[in-house]
C-alpha positions in Angstrom: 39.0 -43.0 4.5 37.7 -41.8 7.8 39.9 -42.2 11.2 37.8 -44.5 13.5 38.5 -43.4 17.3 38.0 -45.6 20.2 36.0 -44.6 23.5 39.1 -43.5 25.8 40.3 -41.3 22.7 36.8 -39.9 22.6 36.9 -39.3 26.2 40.0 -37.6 25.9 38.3 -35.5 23.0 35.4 -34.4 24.7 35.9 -34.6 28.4 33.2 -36.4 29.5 33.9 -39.7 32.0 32.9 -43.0 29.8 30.1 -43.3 32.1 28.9 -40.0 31.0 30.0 -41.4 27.0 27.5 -44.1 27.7 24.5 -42.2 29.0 24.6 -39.6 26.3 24.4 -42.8 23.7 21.9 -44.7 26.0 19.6 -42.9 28.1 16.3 -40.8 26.4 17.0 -37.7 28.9 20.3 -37.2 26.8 19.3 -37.8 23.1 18.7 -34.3 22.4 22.1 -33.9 22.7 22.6 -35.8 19.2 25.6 -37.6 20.8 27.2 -39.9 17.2 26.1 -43.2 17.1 29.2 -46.1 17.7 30.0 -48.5 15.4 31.2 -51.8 16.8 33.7 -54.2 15.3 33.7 -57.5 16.5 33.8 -56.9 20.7 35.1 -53.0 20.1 33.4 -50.0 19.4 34.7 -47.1 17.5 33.1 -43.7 16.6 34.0 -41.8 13.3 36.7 -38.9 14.3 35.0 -36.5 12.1 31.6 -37.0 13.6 33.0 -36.5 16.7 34.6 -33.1 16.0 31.6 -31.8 14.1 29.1 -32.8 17.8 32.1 -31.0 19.4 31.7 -28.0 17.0 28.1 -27.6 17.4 28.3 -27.7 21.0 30.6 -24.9 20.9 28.5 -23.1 18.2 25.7 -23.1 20.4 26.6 -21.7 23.6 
């Protein structure tokens, strides 16, 4: 079963203010970036941990 992470633990994963979380998920300038797609439960939102690692990955792959 995947680990479902919540935005501040994906903040603290990736570094990015959840302003920034919400613009790479929201605005057309960022989605070349690929940023994963939430999933929302009830009023909460969640991202899958391993999507978030493998994003994390590429970016690292591709500098």
């Amino acid at each position: 079963m995947e680990r479902l992470l919540s935005k501040k633990q994906v903040k603290e994963i990736v570094g990015f203010s959840l302003a920034h979380i919400d613009r790479m998920e929201h605005d057309p300038e960022y989605s070349h970036l690929g940023f994963p797609k939430r999933i929302k439960i009830g009023f909460r939102v969640f991202w899958v941990e391993s999507e978030i690692y493998d994003w994390v990955a590429e970016r690292i792959a591709t500098r």
